[in-house]
N, C-alpha and C positions, 0 to 999 in steps of 0.2 A: 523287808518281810522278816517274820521272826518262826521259825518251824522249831517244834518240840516235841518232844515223847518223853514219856515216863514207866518208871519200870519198877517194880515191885517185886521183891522174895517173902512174903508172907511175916518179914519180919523187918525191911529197911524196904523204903522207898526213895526215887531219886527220879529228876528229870535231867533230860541234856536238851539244850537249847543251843541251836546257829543261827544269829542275824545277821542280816545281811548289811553291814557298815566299814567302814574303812578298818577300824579297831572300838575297844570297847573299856572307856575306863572302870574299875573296879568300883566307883561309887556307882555309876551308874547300876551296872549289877546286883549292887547292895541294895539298891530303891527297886529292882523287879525283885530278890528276895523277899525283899519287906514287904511291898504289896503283895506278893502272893502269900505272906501269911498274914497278915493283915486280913486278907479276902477270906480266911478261913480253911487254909490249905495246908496240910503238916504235912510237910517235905523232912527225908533226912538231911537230903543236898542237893544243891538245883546249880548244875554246871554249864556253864554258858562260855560259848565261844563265836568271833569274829570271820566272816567270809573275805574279811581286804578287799570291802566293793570300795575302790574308790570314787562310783559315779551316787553312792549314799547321799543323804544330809548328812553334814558336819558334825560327829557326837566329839569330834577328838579337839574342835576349835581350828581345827590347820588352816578354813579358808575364809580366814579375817582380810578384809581391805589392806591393811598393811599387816608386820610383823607381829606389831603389839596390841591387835582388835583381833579378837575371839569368833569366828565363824560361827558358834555354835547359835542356836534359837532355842531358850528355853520352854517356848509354847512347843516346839515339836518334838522334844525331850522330853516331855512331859507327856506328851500323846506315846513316842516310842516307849517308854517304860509301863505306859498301862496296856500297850499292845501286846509286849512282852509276856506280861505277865500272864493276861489273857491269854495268849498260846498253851503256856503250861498249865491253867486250870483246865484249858479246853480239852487237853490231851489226859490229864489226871483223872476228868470225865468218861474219857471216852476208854481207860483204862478195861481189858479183857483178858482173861486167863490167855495164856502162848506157852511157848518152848523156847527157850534160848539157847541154840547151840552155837559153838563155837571151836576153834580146833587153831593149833600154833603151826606157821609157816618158818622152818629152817633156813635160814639161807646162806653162804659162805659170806664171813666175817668181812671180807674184803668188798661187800657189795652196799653201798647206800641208796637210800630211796630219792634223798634232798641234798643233794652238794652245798647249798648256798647257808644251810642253818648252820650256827656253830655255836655252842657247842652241838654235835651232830645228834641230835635223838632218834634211835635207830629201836624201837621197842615195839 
C-alpha cells in the first residue's frame, strides 16, 4: 500500500508518502514525482519513505533465483509507481483547511529512542 497526505501553508505545498516495501530506491521515487507532475499536480516537494515490509514485492531486486537475477518485475513497478502516485493526487484532492499544531519534547541527552541506527538521529 502506498498512504499519503498533503499539506499546504497558503504559500508551499508538500506531500509525505509511506509505502509499504522493503526499501525504496530513489529512481523509483523520482518516476512517482514525475508522474504526479506529469498528472498536473505542482507539488513543492513530495517526501516518500519505506515501511521495511519485507513480506512486499521485490522493488529493491534482493529476491532473484540466485545472486546475480534481479527479483524485481517491472510490470508491478510500474503498476506500484502509478499507485503511488495516485495516493498523493488522491490526498492533494481531498486537501481541507486544519491546524497544525505541534510542541518539542525535552528529554535527557543521555536517552535514545533507536540503539541500532548509527550514526544515532536523535531529532
Amino acid at each position: 500500500t502506498a498512504r499519503a497526505m498533503v499539506v499546504g501553508s497558503g504559500q508551499k505545498t508538500i506531500a509525505v508518502e509511506v509505502v509499504d516495501q522493503e526499501g525504496l530506491f530513489n529512481v523509483y521515487q523520482q518516476e512517482i514525482r514525475a508522474k504526479v507532475a506529469s498528472d498536473g499536480y505542482h507539488l513543492d516537494n513530495i517526501f516518500i519513505s519505506a515501511t521495511h515490509d519485507e513480506s512486499a514485492p521485490d522493488s529493491l531486486g534482493l529476491g532473484g533465483v540466485n545472486s546475480t537475477t534481479s527479483g524485481t518485475n517491472d510490470y508491478w513497478l510500474a503498476y506500484f509507481v502509478q499507485r503511488s502516485a495516485q495516493a498523493i493526487e488522491q490526498a492533494y484532492q481531498a486537501m481541507r483547511p486544519a491546524t497544525i499544531r505541534y510542541t518539542e519534547v525535552l528529554e535527557p541527552a543521555n536517552t535514545r529512542q533507536c540503539w541500532s541506527s548509527y550514526p544515532f538521529v536523535d531529532d
